[in-house]
VEXVEXTI-131006 format. One line per field, with one value per atom (N, C-alpha, C): residue number from 1; residue in one letter; atom name; x, z, y. Coordinates in nm, 4 decimals. Example, Ala and Ser with C-alpha at 12.3 -4.5 7.8 and 13.67 -1.06 7.14 Angstrom:
BEGIN
num	[1; 1; 1; 2; 2; 2] $
residu	[A; A; A; S; S; S] $
atome	[N; CA; C; N; CA; C] $
x	[1.3190; 1.2300; 1.3200; 1.2850; 1.3670; 1.2900] $
z	[0.7800; 0.7800; 0.7800; 0.7080; 0.7140; 0.7870] $
y	[-0.5690; -0.4500; -0.3300; -0.2250; -0.1060; 0.0030] $
END
This chain:
BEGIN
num	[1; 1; 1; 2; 2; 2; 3; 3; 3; 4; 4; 4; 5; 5; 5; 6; 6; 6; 7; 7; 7; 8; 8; 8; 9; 9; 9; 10; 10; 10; 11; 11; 11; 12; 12; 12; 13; 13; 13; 14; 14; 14; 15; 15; 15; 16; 16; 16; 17; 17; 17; 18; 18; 18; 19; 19; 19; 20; 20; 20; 21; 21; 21; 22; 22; 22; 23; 23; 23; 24; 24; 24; 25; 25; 25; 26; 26; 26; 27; 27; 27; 28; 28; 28; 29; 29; 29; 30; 30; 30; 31; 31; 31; 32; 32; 32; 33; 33; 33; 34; 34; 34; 35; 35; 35; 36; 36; 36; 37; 37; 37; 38; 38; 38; 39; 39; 39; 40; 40; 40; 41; 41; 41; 42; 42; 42; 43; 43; 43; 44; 44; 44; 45; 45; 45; 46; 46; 46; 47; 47; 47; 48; 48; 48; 49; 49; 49; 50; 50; 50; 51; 51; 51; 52; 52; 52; 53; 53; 53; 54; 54; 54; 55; 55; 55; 56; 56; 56; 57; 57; 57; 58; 58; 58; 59; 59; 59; 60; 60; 60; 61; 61; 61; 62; 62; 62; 63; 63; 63; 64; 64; 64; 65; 65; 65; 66; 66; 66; 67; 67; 67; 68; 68; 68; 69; 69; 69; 70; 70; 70; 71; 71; 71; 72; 72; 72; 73; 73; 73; 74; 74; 74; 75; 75; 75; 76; 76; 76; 77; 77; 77; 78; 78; 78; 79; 79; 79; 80; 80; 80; 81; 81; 81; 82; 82; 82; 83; 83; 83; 84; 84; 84; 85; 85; 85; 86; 86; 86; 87; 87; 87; 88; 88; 88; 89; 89; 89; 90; 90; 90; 91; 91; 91] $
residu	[X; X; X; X; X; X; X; X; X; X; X; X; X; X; X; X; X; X; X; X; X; X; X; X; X; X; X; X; X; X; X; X; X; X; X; X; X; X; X; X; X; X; X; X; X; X; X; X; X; X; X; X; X; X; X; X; X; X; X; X; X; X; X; X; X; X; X; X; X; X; X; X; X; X; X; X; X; X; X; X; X; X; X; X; X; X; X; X; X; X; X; X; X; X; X; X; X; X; X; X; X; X; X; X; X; X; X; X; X; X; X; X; X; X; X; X; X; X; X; X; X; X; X; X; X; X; X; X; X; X; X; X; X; X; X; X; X; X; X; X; X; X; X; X; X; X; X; X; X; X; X; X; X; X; X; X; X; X; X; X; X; X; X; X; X; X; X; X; X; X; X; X; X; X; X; X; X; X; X; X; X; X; X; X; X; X; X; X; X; X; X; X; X; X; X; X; X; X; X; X; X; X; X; X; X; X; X; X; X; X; X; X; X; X; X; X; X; X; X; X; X; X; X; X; X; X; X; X; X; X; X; X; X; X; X; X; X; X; X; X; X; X; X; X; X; X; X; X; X; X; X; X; X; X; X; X; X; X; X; X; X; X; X; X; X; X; X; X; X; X; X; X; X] $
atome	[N; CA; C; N; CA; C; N; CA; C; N; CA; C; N; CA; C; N; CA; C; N; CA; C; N; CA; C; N; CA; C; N; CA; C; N; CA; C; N; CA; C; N; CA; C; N; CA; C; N; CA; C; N; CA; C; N; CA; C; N; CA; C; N; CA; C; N; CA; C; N; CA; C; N; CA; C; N; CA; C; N; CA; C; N; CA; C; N; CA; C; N; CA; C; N; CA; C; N; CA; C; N; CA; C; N; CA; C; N; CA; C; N; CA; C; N; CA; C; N; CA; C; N; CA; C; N; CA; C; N; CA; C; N; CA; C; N; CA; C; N; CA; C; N; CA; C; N; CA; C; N; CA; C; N; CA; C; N; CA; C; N; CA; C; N; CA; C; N; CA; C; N; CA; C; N; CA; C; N; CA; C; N; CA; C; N; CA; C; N; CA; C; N; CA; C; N; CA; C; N; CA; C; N; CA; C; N; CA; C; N; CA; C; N; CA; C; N; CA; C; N; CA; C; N; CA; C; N; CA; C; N; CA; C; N; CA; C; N; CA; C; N; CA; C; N; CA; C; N; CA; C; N; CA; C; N; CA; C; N; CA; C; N; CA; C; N; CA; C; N; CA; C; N; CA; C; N; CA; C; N; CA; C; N; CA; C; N; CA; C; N; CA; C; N; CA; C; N; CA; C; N; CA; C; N; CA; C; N; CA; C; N; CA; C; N; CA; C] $
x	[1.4421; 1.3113; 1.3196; 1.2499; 1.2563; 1.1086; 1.1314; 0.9709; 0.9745; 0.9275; 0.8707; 0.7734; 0.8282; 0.7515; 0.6919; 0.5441; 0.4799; 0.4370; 0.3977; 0.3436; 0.3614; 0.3461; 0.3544; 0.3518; 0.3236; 0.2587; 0.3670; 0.4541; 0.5407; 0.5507; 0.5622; 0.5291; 0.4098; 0.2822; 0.1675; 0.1689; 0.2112; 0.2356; 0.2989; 0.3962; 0.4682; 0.3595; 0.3506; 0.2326; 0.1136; 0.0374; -0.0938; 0.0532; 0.1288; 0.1953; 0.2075; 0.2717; 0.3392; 0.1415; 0.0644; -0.0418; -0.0681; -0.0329; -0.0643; -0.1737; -0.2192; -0.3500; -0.3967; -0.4609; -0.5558; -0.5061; -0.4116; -0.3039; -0.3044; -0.2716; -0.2589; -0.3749; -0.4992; -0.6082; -0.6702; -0.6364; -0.6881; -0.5731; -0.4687; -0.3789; -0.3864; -0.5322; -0.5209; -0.6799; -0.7484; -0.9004; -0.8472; -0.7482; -0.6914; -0.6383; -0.6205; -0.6071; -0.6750; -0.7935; -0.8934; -0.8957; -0.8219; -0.8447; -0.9387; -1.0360; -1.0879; -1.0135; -0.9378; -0.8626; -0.8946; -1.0512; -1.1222; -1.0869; -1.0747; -0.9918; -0.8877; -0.7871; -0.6566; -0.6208; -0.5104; -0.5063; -0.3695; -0.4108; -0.2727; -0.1477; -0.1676; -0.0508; 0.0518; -0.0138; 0.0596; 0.0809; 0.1849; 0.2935; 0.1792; 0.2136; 0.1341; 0.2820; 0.2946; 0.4106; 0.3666; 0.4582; 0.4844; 0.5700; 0.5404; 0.6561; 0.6128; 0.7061; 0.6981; 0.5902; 0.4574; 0.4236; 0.4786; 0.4711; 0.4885; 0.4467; 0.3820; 0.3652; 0.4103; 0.4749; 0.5045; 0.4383; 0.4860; 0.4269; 0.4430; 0.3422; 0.3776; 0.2476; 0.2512; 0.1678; 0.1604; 0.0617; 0.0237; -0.0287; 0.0625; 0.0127; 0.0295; -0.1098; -0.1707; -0.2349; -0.2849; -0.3896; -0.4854; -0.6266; -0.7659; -0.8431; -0.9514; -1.0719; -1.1636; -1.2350; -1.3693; -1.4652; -1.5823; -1.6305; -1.7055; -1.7640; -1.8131; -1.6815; -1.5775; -1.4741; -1.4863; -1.4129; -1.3093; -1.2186; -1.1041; -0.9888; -0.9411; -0.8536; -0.8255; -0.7298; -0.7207; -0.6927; -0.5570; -0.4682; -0.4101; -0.4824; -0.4527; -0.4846; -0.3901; -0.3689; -0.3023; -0.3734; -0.3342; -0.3861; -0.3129; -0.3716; -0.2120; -0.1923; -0.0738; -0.0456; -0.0793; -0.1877; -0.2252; -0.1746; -0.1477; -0.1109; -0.0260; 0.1094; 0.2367; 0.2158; 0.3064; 0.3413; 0.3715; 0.3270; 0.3966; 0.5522; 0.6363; 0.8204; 0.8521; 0.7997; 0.8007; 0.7419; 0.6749; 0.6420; 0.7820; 0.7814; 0.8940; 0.8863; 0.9163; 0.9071; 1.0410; 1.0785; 1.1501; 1.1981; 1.3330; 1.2562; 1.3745; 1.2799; 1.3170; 1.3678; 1.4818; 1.5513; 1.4637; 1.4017; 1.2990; 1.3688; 1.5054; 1.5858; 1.5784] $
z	[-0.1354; -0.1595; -0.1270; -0.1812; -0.2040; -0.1854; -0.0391; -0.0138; -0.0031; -0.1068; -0.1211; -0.0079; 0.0481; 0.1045; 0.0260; 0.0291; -0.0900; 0.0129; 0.1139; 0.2050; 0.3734; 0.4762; 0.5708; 0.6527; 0.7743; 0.8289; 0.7508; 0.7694; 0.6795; 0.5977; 0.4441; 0.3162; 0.2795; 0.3413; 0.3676; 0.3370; 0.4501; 0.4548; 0.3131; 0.2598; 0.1752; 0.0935; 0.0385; -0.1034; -0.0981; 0.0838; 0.0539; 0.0101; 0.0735; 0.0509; -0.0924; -0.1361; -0.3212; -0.4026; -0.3495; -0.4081; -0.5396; -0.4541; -0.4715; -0.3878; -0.2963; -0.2521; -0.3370; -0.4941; -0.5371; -0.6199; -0.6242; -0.7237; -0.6576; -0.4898; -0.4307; -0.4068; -0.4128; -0.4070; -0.5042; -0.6517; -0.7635; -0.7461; -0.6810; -0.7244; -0.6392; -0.5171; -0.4466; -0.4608; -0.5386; -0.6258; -0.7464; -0.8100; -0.9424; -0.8766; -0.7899; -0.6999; -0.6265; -0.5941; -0.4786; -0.4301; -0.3708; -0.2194; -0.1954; -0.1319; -0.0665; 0.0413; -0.0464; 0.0570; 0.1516; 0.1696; 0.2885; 0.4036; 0.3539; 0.4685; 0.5004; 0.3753; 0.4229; 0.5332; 0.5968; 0.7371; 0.6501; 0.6858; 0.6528; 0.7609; 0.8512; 0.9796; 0.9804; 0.9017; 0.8716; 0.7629; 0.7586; 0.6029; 0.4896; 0.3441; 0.2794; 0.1691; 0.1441; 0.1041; -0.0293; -0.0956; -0.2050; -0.2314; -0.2296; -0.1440; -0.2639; -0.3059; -0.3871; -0.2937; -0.3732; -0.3612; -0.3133; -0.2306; -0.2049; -0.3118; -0.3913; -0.4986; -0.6575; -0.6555; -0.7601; -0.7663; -0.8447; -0.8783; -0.7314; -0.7593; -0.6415; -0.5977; -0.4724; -0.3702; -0.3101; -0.2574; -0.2110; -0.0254; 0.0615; 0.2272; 0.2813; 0.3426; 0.4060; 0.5388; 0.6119; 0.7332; 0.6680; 0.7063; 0.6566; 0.7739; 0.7993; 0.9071; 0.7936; 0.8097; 0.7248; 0.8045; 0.7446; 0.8080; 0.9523; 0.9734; 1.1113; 1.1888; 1.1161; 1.2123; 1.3798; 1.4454; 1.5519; 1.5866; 1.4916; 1.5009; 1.3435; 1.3179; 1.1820; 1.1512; 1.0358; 0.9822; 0.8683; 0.8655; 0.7778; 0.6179; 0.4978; 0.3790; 0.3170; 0.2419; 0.1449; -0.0084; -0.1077; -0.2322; -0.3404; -0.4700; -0.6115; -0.6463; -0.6969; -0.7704; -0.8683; -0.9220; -1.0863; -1.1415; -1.0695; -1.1032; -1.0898; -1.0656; -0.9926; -0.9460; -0.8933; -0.8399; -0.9559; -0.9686; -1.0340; -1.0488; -1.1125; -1.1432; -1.0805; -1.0507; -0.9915; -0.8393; -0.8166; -0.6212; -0.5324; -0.4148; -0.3398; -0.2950; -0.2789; -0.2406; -0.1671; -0.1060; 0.0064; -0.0062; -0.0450; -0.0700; 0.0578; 0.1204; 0.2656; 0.2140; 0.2967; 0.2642; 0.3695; 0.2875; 0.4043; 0.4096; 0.4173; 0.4311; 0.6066] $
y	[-1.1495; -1.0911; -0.9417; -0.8432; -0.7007; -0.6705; -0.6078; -0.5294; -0.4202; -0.3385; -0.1801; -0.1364; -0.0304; 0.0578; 0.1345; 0.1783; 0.2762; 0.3504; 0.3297; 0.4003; 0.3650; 0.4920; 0.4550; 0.5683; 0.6254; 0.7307; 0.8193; 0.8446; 0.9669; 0.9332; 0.8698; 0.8656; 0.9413; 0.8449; 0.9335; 1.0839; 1.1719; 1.2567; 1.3108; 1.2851; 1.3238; 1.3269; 1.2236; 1.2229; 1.2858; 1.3420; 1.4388; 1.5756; 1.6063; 1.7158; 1.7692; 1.6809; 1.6813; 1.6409; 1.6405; 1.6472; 1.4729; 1.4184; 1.2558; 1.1694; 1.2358; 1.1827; 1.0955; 1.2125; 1.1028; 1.0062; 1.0108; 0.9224; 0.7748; 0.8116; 0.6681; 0.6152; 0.7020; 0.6289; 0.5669; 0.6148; 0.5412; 0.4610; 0.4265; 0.3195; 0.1759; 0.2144; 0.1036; 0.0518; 0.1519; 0.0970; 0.0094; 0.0685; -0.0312; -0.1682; -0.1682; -0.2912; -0.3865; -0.3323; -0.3652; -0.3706; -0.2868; -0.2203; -0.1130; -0.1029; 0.0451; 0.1175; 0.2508; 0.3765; 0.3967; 0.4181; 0.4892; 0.3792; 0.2305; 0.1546; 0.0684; 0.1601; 0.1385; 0.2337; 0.2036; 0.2609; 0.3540; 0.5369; 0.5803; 0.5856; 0.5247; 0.5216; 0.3842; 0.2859; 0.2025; 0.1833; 0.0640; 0.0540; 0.0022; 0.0152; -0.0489; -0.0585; -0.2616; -0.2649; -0.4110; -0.3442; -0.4372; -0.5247; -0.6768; -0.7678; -0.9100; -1.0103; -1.1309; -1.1629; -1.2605; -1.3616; -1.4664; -1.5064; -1.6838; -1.7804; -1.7534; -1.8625; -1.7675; -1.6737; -1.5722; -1.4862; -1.3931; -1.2643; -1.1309; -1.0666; -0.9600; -0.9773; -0.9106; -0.8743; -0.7274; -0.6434; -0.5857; -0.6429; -0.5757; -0.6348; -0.4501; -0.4569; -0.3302; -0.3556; -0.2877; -0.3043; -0.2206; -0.2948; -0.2178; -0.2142; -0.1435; -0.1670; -0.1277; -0.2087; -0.2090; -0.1524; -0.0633; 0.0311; -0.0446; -0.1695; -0.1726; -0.2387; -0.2705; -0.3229; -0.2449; -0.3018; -0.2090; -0.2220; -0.3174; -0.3551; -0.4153; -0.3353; -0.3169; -0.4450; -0.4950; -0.6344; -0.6656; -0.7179; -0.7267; -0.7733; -0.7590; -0.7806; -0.7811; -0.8558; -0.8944; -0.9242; -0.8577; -0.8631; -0.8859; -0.9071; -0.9501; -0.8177; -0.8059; -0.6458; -0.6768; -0.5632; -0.5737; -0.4257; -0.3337; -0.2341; -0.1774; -0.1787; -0.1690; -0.0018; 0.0497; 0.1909; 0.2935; 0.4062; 0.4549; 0.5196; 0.4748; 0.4377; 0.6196; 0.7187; 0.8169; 0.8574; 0.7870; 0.7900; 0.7673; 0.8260; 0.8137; 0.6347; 0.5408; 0.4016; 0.4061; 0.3019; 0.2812; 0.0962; 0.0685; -0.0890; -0.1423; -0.2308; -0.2487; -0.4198; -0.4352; -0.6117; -0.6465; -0.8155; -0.8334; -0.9907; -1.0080; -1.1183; -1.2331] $
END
C-alpha cells in the first residue's frame, strides 16, 4: 500500500510559499473537506481504501471543537500530478 503525503507542517509551508494556498484549498472543498478545519500542522495523506479505491485521512477541529479529530474521506479528486507529494511505504 502507497500513502501520499500532500501535506504536512512543511509541505504546508512550501505550497503557501510557491503560491498554492488556494489550490489546496479548492482541492480539499472538491473533496469535502472544509480547509478552515483541516489542521495545517498535521499530515493530510492519500492512502488505499480498505474496501478499494483511495482515501483522503487528515485531522480537522470543527469550529466549536477543542480537540481536533481524525477524518477520513473518498478521493474524488486526486492531487494535482504537479504538487510536491511525498509517498511514504505504509507497509
Amino acid at each position: 500500500m502507497t500513502t501520499q503525503l500532500i501535506s504536512s507542517d512543511l509541505l504546508w509551508r512550501e505550497h503557501v510559499a510557491n503560491g498554492r494556498r488556494d489550490a489546496v484549498c479548492e482541492w480539499l472543498r472538491a473533496n469535502g473537506l472544509d480547509p478552515l478545519a483541516v489542521m495545517s500542522t498535521k499530515e493530510v495523506v492519500v492512502e488505499d481504501a480498505p474496501r478499494g479505491g483511495r482515501q483522503i485521512r487528515c485531522h480537522v477541529i470543527d469550529k466549536d471543537a477543542t480537540v481536533p479529530e481524525e477524518r477520513i474521506v473518498p478521493l474524488v479528486v486526486p492531487p494535482p500530478y504537479n504538487w510536491p507529494v511525498h509517498d511514504v511505504d505504509a507497509s
